[in-house]
C-alpha positions in Angstrom: -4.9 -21.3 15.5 -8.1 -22.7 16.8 -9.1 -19.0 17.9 -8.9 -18.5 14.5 -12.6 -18.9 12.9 -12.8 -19.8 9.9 -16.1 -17.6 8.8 -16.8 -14.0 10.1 -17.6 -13.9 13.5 -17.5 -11.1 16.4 -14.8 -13.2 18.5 -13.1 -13.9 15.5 -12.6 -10.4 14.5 -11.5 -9.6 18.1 -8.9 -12.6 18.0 -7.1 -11.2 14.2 -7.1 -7.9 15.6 -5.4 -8.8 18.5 -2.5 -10.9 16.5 -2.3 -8.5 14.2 -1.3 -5.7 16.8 0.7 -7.9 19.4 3.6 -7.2 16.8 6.8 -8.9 15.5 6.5 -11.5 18.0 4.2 -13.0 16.0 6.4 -13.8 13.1 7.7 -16.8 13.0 3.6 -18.4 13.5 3.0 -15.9 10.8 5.6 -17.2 7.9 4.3 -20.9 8.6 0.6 -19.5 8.1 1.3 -18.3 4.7 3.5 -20.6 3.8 0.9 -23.7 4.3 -1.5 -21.9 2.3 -4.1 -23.0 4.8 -7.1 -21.6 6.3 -4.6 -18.8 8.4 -3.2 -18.0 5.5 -4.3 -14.7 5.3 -4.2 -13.5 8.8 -0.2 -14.7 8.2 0.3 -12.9 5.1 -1.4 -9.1 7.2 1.1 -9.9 9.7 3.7 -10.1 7.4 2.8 -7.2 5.3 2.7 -5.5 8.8 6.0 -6.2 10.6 7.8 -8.8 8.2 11.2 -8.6 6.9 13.5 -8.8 3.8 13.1 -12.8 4.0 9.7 -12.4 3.4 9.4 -10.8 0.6 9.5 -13.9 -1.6 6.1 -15.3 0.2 4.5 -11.3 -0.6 5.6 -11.3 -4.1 3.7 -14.4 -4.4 0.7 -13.4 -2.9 0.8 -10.0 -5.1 1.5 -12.1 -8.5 -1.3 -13.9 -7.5 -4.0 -11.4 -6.6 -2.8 -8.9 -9.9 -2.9 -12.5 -11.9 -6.4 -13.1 -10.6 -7.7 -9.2 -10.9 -8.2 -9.2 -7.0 -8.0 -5.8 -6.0 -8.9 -5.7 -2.7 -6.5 -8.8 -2.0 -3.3 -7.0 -3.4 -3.5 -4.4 -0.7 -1.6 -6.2 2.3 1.1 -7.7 0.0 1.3 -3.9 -2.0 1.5 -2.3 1.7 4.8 -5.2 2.6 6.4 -4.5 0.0 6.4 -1.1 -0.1 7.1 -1.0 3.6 10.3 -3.0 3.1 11.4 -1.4 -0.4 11.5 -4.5 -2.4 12.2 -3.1 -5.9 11.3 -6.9 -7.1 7.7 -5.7 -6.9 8.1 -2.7 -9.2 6.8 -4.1 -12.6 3.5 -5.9 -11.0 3.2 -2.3 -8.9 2.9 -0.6 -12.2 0.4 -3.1 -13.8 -1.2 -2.9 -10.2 -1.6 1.1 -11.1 -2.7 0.7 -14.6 -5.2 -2.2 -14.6 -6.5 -1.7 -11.0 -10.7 -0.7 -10.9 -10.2 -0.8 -6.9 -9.6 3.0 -6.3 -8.6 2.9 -2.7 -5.7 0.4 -3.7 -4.1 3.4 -5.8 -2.9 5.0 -2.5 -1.0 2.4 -1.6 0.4 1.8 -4.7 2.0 5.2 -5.0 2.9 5.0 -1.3 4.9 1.6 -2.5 5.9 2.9 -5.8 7.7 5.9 -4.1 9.4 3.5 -1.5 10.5 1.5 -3.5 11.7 3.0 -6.9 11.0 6.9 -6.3 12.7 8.0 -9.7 10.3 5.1 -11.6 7.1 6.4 -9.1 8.0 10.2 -10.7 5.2 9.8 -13.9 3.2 8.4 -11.3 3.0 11.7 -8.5 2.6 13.6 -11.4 -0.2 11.9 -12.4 -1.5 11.6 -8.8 -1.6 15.1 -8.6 -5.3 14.9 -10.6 -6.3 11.7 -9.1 -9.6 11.3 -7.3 -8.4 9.8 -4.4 -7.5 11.9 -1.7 -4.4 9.9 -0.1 -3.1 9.7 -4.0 -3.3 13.4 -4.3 -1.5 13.7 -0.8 1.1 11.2 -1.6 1.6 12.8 -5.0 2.4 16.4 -3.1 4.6 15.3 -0.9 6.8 13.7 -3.6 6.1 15.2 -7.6 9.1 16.2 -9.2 8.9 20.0 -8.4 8.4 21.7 -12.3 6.3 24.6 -13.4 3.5 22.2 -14.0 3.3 20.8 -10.7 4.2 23.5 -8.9 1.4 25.5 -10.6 -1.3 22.4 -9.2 0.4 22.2 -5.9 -0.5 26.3 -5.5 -3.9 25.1 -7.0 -4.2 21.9 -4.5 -3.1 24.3 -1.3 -5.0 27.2 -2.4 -8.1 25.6 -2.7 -10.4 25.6 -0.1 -12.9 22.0 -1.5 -9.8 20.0 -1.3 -9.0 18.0 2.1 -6.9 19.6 4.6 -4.3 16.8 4.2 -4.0 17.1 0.3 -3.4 21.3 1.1 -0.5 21.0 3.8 1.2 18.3 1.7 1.0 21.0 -1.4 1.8 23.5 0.6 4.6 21.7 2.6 6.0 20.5 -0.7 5.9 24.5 -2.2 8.1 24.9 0.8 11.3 23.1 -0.3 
């Protein structure tokens, strides 16, 4: 914890990456991190997103409320990526306001990514409308998992067929036409 700085440095980047990747062992530190609300708050709640489990979904949900409550994009991403990782069908309604009131377009991937995990017949309105979306990683989420009609399979043959669109975005379309 006292490796922990508590402004950006060099060494303290260095020492968060290095929790962060050394894996579940880290949990238990972790959930007290968060759960004090201190100044390791946040490198508690990444590792939790990361590699927590079911009983952490409570101290996520927080965090998300929180962050959609306060408008802060950029802060719902870890909690968005936990609960999506663990299927926590609790997060579903602030997900969707997440999706419709979000400004912070790279948090849009991980939404879907989440909505699909956790509710995929809910996240269906949602591929479709990823299927248009600006973001690359929404447009490849959105292939891989659209409900297959004659309107999306006519923009997945568009999204594969294309040869502007990211190499990702065209084998997920044309993976998806596959099936």
């Amino acid at each position: 914890e006292e490796l922990l700085p508590q402004r950006p440095s060099r060494v303290g980047g260095a020492v968060r990456r290095a929790l962060r990747d050394y894996g579940p062992e880290t949990l238990p530190r972790a959930r007290a991190w968060a759960a004090e609300r201190g100044g390791c708050a946040d490198m508690g709640l990444r590792i939790l997103a990361r590699y927590g489990t079911r009983q952490d979904i409570p101290l996520l949900m927080d965090e998300l409320r929180g962050a959609v409550a306060r408008r802060e994009w950029g802060g719902a991403a870890g909690p968005i990526e936990g609960l999506g990782r663990l299927r926590a069908g609790e997060a579903v309604p602030l997900l969707k306001t997440a999706w419709t009131e979000s400004t912070y377009a790279y948090l849009r991937p991980r939404i879907l990514t989440a909505l699909t995990r956790t509710a995929p017949h809910t996240a269906e309105s949602y591929t479709v409308e990823g299927l248009w979306d600006c973001e690359e990683g929404v447009r490849a989420e959105a292939a891989r998992s659209a409900p297959l009609t004659r309107e999306t399979g006519l923009r997945l043959r568009r999204l594969h067929q294309d040869g502007a669109e990211e190499p990702d975005v065209r084998a997920a379309a044309g993976a998806r036409l596959m099936t």
